[in-house]
C-alpha positions in Angstrom: 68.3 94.5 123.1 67.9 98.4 122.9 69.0 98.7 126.8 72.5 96.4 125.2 73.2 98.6 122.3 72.7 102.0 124.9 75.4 100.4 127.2 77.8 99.7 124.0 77.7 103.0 123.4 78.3 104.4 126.6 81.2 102.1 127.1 83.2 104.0 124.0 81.7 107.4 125.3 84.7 109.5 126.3 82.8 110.5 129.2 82.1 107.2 130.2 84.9 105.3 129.1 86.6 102.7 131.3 83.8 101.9 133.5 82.6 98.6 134.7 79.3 96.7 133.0 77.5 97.4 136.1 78.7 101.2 136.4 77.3 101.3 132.9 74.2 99.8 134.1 73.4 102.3 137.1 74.2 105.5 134.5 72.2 104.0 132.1 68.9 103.9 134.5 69.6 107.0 135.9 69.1 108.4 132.4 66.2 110.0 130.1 65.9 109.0 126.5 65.4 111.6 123.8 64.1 111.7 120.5 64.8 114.5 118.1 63.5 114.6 114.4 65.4 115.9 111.6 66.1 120.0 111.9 64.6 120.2 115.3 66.9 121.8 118.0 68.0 119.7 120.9 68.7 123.2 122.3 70.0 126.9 120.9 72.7 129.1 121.7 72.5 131.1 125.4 69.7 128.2 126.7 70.3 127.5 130.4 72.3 124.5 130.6 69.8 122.1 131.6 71.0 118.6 130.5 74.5 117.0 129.1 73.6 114.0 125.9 74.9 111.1 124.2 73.8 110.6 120.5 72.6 107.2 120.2 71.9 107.3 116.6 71.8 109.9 114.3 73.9 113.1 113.4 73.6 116.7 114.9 75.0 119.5 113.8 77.0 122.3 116.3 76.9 125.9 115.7 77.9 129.2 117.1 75.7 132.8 116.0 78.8 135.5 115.9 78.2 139.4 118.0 77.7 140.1 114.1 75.0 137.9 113.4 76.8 135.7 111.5 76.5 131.3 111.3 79.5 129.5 112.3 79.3 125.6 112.1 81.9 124.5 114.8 81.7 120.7 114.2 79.2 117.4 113.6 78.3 115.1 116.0 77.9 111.1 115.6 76.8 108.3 117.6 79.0 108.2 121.1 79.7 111.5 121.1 78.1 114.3 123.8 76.3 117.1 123.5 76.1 119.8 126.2 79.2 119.4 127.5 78.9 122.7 129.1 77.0 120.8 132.2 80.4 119.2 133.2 81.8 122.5 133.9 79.3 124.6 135.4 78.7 127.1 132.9 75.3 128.5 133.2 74.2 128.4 129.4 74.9 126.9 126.0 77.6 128.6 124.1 76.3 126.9 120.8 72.9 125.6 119.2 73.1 122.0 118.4 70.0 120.4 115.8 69.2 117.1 114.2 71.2 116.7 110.4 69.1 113.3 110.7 66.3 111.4 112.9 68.1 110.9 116.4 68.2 109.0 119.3 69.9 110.5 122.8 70.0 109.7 126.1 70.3 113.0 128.8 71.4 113.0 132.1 70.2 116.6 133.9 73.1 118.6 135.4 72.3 117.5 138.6 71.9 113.9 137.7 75.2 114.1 135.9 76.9 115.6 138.8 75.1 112.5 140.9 76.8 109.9 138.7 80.9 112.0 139.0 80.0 111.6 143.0 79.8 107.6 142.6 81.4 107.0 139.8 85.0 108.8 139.9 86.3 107.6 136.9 83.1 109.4 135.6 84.8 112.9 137.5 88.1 112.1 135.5 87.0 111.6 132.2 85.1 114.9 132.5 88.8 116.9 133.1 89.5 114.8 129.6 86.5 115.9 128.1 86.9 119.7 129.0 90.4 119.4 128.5 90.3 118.3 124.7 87.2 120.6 124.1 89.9 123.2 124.7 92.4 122.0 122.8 89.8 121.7 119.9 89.1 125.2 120.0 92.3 126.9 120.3 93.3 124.5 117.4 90.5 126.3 115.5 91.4 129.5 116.4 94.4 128.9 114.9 93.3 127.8 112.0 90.8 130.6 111.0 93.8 133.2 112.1 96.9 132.1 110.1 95.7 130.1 107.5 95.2 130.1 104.2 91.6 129.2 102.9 92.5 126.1 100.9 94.1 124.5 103.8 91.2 125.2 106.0 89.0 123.5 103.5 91.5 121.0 103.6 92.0 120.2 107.1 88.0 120.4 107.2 87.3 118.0 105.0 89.8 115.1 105.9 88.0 116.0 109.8 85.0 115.4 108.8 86.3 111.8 106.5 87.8 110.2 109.7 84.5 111.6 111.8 82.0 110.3 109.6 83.2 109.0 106.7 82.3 105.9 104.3 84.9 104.6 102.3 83.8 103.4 99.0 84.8 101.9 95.4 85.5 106.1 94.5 86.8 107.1 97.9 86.3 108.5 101.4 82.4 109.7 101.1 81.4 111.7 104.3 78.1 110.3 105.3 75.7 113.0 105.8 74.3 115.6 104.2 76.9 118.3 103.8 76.7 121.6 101.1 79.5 123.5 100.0 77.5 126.4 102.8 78.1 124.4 105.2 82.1 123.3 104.7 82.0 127.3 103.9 80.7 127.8 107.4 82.9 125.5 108.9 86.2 126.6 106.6 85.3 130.3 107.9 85.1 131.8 104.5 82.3 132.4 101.9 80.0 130.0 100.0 81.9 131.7 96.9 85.5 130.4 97.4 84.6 127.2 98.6 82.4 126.4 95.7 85.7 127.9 93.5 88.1 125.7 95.4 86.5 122.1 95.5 85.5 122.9 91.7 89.1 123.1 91.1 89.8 120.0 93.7 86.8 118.3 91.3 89.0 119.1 88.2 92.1 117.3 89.4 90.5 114.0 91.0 90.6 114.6 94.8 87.1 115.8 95.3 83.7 114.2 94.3 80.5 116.9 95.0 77.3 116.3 94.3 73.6 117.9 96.1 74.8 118.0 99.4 77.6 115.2 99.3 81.1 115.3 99.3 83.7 112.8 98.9 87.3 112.9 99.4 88.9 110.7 96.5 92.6 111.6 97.7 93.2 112.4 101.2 96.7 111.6 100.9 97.2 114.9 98.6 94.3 116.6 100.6 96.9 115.9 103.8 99.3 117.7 101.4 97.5 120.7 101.0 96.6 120.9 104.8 100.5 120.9 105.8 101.4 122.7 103.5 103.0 126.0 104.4 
C-alpha cells in the first residue's frame, strides 16, 4: 500500500507528470525515502546540491538568508511538490534552506540518479524545462511584488497563495492548514512583524480575517482578491 500511495503522488508531480504506471514504477525504485521530523533541515542555504525531493507527506517550509542577514520565507511546500529543484539545472548549491513545518515523508533521487531517469524517461527531460520555467516565473512575479506594491496587497496576494496552496475550507472560511504566525506572513509579505500584525487586526475588525496562535483564516477571499488588484 505505501509503494501505491508513493506512485499516486508522483503521478500529479509536475516533474513527473504524464508518465506511464510502469515509468512511475522504475523512478519510484530508483529512489531513496526520507524522513524529516518537525524543524529539522532537509538542507540549508549554499549546501552542495546533492539530491532533488518529493514531499510525500508533510509540510516544509522554503527560505532565503539576505547579504544583510536578514530571513525571507519564499514559499511552503505540500505533498507533490519538489524540493531541490536546483538539481534539474545544474546549479552547484542550494539557493534556499528548506525545514520540516510538520513530521515528513520524501522520497530523493541524487543528481545523478535524477539525471539517469531524464536519459530514459524524456517526458521526465520535458517537464524539468516546465519546472525551471515556472520557478522563474514565480520569482520575477515576486520581485515584482516586493518592488511596486503596496504592503496590504502583498499581504493580500500572500494570504489567498497560501488558501488555494494549503488551505481548509470550513463552516467560518478558507483556514490555511499549518502553522503560520503573523512573523512568518511578515516574512513572506516582505515587511515587518509590526504592520502585519496592524493590518490583519484591522482585516480581523471587518470580517475577512480570523487569527489565532499561529493560525490564520481567510473568511473573505473574494474582498481579499479586491484588495490584491487593487491599484
Amino acid at each position: 500500500m505505501e509503494g501505491k500511495a508513493d506512485l499516486d503522488v508522483l503521478a500529479g508531480t509536475e516533474l513527473f507528470r504524464g508518465l506511464s504506471r510502469q515509468a512511475l514504477e522504475d523512478i519510484w525504485t530508483q529512489g531513496f525515502r526520507k524522513q524529516l521530523p518537525t524543524g529539522a533541515a532537509l538542507f540549508l542555504q549554499d549546501d552542495s546540491v546533492t539530491a532533488i525531493y518529493v514531499l510525500i507527506a508533510g509540510r516544509l517550509r522554503v527560505t532565503q538568508t539576505t547579504a544583510e542577514g536578514a530571513q525571507v520565507i519564499l514559499r511552503y511546500l505540500g505533498p507533490g511538490e519538489l524540493a531541490g529543484y536546483t538539481a534539474l539545472s545544474g546549479g552547484d548549491s542550494y539557493p534556499g534552506s528548506v525545514t520540516a513545518v510538520e513530521d515528513c515523508h520524501l522520497l530523493g533521487w541524487s543528481r545523478q540518479g535524477i539525471l539517469d531517469l531524464m536519459s530514459r524517461h524524456a517526458q521526465v527531460a520535458l517537464n524539468s524545462v516546465t519546472v525551471l520555467g515556472r520557478r522563474y516565473q514565480e520569482t520575477q512575479l515576486r520581485l515584482r511584488e516586493l518592488s511596486t506594491e503596496k504592503v496590504e496587497r502583498r499581504i493580500a496576494h500572500t494570504l489567498l497563495r497560501l488558501s488555494v496552496q494549503a488551505g481548509r475550507r470550513t463552516a467560518e472560511g478558507i483556514e490555511i492548514a499549518f502553522p503560520l504566525s503573523r512573523q512568518d506572513l511578515a516574512e513572506m509579505a516582505g515587511t515587518t512583524l509590526h504592520t502585519a500584525s496592524r493590518i490583519l487586526s484591522t482585516w480581523e475588525k471587518q470580517g475577512l480575517v480570523l487569527s489565532g496562535r499561529r493560525r490564520i483564516m481567510v473568511r473573505q477571499p473574494d474582498h481579499l482578491s479586491t484588495i490584491a488588484e487593487s491599484g
